[in-house]
C-alpha positions as CSV (number, residue, x, y, z in Angstrom):
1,X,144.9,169.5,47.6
2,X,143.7,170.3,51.1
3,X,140.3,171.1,51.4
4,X,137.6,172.4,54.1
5,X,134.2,171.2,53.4
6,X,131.2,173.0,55.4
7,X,127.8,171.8,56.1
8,X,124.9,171.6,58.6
9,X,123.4,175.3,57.4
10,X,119.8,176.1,57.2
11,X,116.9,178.0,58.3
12,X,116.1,178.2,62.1
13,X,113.7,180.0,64.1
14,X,114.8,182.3,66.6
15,X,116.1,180.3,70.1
16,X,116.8,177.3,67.8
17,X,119.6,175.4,67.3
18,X,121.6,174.2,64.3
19,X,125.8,172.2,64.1
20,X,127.9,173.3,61.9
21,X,130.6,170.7,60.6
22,X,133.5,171.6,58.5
23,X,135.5,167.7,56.9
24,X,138.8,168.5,55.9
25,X,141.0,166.3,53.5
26,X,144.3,165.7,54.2
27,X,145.3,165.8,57.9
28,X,145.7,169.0,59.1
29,X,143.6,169.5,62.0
30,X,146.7,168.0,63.9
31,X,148.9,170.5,63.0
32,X,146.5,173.3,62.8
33,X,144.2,175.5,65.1
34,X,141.1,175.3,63.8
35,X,138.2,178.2,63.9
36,X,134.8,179.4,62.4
37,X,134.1,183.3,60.9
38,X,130.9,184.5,60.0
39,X,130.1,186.9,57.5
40,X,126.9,188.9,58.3
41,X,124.7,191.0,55.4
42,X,127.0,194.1,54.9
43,X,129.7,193.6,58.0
44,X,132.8,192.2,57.7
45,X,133.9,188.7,58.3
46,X,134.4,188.4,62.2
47,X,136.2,185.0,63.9
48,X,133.4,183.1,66.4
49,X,135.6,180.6,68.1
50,X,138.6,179.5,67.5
51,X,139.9,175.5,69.0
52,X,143.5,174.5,69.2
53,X,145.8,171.3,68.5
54,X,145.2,170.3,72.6
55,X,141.4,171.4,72.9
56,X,141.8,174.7,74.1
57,X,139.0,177.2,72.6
58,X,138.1,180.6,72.7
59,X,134.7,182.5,71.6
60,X,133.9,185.5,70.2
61,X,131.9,187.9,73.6
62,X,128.7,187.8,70.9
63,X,128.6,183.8,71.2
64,X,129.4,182.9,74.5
65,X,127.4,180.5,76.5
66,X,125.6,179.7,73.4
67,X,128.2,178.3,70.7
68,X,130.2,175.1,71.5
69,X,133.5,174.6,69.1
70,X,135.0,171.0,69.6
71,X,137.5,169.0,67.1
72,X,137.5,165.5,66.1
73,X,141.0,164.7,65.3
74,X,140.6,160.9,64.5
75,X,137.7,162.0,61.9
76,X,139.0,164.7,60.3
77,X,136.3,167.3,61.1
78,X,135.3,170.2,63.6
79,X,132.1,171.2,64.8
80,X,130.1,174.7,65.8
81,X,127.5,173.4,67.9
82,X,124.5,176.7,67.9
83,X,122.1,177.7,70.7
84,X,119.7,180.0,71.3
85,X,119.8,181.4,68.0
86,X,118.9,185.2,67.5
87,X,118.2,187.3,64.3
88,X,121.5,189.2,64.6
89,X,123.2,185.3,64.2
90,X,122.6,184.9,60.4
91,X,125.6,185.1,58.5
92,X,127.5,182.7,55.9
93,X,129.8,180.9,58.5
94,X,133.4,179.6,57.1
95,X,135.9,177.2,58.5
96,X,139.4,177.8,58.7
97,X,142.3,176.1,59.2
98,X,144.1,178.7,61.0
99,X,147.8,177.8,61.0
100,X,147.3,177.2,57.0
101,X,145.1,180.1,55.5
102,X,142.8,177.5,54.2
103,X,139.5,178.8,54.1
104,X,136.4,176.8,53.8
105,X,133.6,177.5,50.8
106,X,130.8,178.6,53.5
107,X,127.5,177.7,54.8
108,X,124.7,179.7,55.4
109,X,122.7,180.2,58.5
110,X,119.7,182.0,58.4
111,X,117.8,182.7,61.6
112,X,113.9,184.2,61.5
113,X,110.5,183.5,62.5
């Protein structure tokens, strides 16, 4: 049974920072792209940043220059590094693995003074 584990959520202040991991079982981050949703209170789910098999990424216009996606093949895991948090960033934030339709469980990020 593949499986997408999140974790690295919390509670951080405005122009904080927080990473996001997501462990997968099995070995399908070689064979999949990989990306990270949010879910904000009362808006639909929305993709942040998406990273393929060879590295490439993308980000959502809302995240740019703040949120770093990278992959760690060898380990099994991806990361959603966070900076310069702002309000209008708290959401629950799920992995995916793309190729798949494997959705992660969720974390929650919560950012406020």
């Amino acid at each position: 049974q593949v499986q997408l584990v999140e974790s690295g959520g919390g509670l951080v202040q405005p122009g904080g920072s927080l990473t996001l991991s997501c462990a997968a079982s099995g070995s399908i981050f070689s064979s999949n792209v990989m990306g990270w949703y949010r879910q904000g209170p009362g808006r639909q789910r929305e993709q942040v940043a998406v990273i393929t098999t060879g590295g490439n990424t993308g980000y959502a216009e809302s995240v740019k220059g703040r949120f770093t996606i990278s992959r760690a093949n060898a380990k099994n895991t991806m990361y959603l590094q966070m900076n310069s948090l702002k309000p209008e960033d708290t959401a629950v934030y799920y992995c995916k693995a793309i190729n798949m339709g494997i959705w992660g469980q969720g974390t929650q990020v919560t950012v406020s003074s």
